[in-house]
C-alpha positions in Angstrom: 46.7 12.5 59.6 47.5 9.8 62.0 47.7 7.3 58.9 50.5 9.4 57.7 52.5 10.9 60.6 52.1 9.7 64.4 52.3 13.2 66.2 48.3 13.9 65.8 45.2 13.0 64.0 43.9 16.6 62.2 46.2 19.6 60.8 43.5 22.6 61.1 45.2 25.2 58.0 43.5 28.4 58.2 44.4 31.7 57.1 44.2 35.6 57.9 44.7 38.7 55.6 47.5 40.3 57.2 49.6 38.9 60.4 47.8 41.0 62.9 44.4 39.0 61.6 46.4 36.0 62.0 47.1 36.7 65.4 43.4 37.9 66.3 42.8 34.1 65.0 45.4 32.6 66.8 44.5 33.6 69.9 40.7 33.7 69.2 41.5 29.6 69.1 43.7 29.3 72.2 40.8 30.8 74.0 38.0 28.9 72.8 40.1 25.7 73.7 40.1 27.2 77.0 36.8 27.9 77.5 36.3 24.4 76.7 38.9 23.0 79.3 41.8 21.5 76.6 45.0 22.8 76.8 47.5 23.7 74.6 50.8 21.6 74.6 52.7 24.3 72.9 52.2 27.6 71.0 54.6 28.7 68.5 55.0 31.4 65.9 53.7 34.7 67.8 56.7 36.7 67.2 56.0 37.7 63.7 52.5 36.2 63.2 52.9 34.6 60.0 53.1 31.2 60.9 51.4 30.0 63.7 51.2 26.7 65.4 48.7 26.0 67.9 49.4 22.1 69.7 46.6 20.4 71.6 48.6 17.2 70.8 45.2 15.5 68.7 45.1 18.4 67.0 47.4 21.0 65.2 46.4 23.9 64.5 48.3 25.9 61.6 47.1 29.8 61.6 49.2 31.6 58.3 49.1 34.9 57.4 47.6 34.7 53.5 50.7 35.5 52.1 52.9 32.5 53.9 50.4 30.1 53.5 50.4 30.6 49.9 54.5 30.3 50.3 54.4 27.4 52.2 51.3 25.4 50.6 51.0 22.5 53.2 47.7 21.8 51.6 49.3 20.4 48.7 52.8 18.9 51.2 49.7 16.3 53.0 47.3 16.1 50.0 47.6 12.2 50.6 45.5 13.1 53.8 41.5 12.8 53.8 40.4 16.6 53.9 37.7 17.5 56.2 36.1 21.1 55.2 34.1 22.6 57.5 
């Protein structure tokens, strides 16, 4: 991404089947990163779960809810960016 935009070098997309999954994900994440010792910068999008943005400031990580993400398609917004699948 950096090569694009100069606020971070990965978007993470990822998806759950219904906003409380999303959540479960969301947070699933923001602990991991703990575990690990990085912190989040910011964490936005919890109120209704569709859209999630997790901010590690390297990394952003974008948790929809299937539904939005289909809606918002930022897979196709950044398709000039290398995709990593993992």
């Amino acid at each position: 991404m950096r090569k694009l935009i100069d606020f971070c070098d990965y978007f993470v997309i990822c998806s759950g089947n219904t906003d409380r999954h999303a959540k479960a994900i969301a947070d699933g994440i923001a602990e991991g990163l703990d575990e690990i010792g990085e912190k989040l910068r910011s964490r936005e999008g919890d109120r209704d779960a569709r859209w999630i943005i997790l901010d590690t400031v390297d990394v952003v990580v974008h948790v929809f809810e299937k539904l939005t993400r289909d809606f918002y398609g930022l897979e196709y917004l950044w398709q000039e960016a290398t995709q990593v699948k993992v």
